[in-house]
N, C-alpha and C positions, 0 to 999 in steps of 0.2 A: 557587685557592691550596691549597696543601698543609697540611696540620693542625699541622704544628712551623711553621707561618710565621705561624702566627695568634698574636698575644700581647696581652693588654689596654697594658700600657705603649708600645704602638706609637702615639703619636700622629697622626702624620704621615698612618698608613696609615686610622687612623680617619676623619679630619677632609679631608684631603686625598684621598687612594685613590690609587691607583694608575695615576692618570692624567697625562699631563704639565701643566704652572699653566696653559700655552698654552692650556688645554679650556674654564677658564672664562670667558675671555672669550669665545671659541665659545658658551658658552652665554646668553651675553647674548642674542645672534644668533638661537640655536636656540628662546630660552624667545621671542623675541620673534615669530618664526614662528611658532611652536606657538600661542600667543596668538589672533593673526588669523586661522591656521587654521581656531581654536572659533569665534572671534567670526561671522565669515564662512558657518560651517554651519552653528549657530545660527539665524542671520539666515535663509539660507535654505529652512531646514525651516520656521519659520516662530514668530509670536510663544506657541502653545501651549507651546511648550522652555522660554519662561520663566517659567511658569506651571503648573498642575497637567496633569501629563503620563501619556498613556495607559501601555501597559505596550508595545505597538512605539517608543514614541517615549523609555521609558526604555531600552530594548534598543537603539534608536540612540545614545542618550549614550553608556551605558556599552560600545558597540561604539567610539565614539571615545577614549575616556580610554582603552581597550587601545590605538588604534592610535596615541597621540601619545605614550603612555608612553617605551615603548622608545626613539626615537628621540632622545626628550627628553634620556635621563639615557646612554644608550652612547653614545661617541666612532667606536666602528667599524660604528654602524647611519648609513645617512642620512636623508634630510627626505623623496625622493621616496615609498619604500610607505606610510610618515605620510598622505601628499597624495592616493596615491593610492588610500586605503582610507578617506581622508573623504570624497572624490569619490562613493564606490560608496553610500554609506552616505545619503547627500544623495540621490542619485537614487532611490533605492531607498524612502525616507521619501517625498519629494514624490509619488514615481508609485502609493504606498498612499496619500497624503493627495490627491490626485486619483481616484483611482477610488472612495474612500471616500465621497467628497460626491456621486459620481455613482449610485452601486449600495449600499444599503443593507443588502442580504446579504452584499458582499464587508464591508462596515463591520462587520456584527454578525461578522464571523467574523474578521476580525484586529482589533477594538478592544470584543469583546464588545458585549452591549447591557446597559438595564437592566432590574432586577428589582425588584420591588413587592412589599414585608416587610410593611408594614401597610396593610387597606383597611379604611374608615368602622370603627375603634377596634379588628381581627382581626388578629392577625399570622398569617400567613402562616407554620406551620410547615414544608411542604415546600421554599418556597419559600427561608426561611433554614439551611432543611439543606442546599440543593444549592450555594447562597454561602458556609456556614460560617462561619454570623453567628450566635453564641448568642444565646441570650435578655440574658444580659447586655449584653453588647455593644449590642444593640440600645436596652435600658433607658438607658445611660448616654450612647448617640445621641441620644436623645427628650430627656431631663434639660438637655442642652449647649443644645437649642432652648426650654428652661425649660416644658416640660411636665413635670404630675408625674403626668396617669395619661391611659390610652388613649383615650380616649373623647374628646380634643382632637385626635386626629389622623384626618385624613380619607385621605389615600397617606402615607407615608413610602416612598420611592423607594435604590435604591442605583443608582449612577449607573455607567457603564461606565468611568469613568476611578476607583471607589472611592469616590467623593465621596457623600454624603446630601442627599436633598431634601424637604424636609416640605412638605406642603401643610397646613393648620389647617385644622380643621374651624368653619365659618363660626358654627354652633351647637352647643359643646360639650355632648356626653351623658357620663351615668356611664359606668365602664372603669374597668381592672386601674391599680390604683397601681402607678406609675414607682418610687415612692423607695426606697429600701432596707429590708426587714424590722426588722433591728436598729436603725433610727433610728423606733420607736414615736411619741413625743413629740414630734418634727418631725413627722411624719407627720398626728396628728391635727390636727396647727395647718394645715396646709398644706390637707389635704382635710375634706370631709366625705361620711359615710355617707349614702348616698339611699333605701335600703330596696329596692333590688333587686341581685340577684348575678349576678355575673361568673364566668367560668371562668376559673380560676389558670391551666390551659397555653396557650392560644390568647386570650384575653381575649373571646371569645364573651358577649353581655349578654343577658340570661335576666329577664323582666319579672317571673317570681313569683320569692318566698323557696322557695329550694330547698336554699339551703344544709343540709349533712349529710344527705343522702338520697344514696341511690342512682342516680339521676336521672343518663342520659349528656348528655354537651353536644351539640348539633347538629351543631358545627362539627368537633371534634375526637373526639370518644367519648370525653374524660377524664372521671374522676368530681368531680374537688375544684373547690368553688365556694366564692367567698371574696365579701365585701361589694364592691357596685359603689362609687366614691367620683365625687366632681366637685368 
């Protein structure tokens, strides 16, 4: 349309468009096709679509909501490249999710794999550098599984679809408190002081009192060591 043809008082043109009334019945038609189309690729990609889904299996969604768009809403697009680009999309998903369950490299390499943040109470700084999982993030993962310091976790796992997996440690040891610095006073109710310290960056547990010394951690070489709690 041309820019003098656009006007807010155009109702008609707003609400209606510029198509003939005849379209929406067509779309009855159309929206009801497009419907079983999904329902139907869905179904056959399989029951993870309705569920927590990897990142090839959200690139197949979102590869279909483009291709039923168009067809959806224009009068002079039709239904068959819709059909024929969920067709592609369907094959192309099953024949990764068959070779996935059969080859475990082709799996790690289009659906990642997972990686291990914390082991027996350690996080894992390299490891959540190369996922680009702060320290925070991490903290307020552990907190949602009602820990409040490290030394209750034996794996915390990220999962290749995003998802977290804690495993608990069967005998919790002292570790870095989970809570938050400015909540002092929950804090002390929550845990208590053991007499041995923790490394603030890594959560590395350190059996003498070292705190304020110079003293590197094993784990990580940082200097600041703060009270173990449990």
């Amino acid at each position: 349309m041309k820019p003098e043809e656009i006007y807010l008082s155009d109702l008609y043109r707003i609400f209606i468009g510029q198509v003939p009334e005849s379209f929406y019945l067509e779309l009855i038609f159309r929206s009801a096709f497009i419907y079983l189309l999904l329902m139907i690729s869905m179904r056959l990609m399989g029951k993870r679509m309705s569920s927590q889904i990897s990142r090839n299996e959200m690139a197949a969604v979102a590869s279909l909501a483009a291709a039923v768009g168009i067809p959806l809403m224009n009068p002079d697009r039709g239904l068959l490249p819709g059909l024929i680009i969920a067709g592609v999309i369907v094959m192309f998903q099953v024949a990764i999710s068959k070779r996935s369950a059969k080859d475990q490299n082709f799996e790690a390499i289009t659906q990642d794999s997972l990686q291990t943040l914390v082991a027996n109470g350690v996080m894992d700084l390299e490891e959540m550098k190369r996922t680009r999982i702060t320290r925070e993030r991490l903290f307020a993962q552990l907190r949602t599984f009602q820990n409040t310091n490290l030394g209750a976790v034996k794996r915390l796992y990220l999962e290749a679809n995003g998802l977290f997996s804690l495993i608990p440690e069967r005998d919790p040891q002292p570790g870095l408190s989970l809570l938050p610095e400015d909540d002092k006073e929950f804090e002390e109710k929550m845990n208590k002081e053991t007499g041995k310290c923790v490394c603030y960056n890594c959560g590395f547990l350190e059996s003498q009192t070292i705190k304020n010394t110079r003293t590197l951690c094993n784990n990580c070489g940082d200097l600041k060591w703060v009270d173990a709690v449990l």
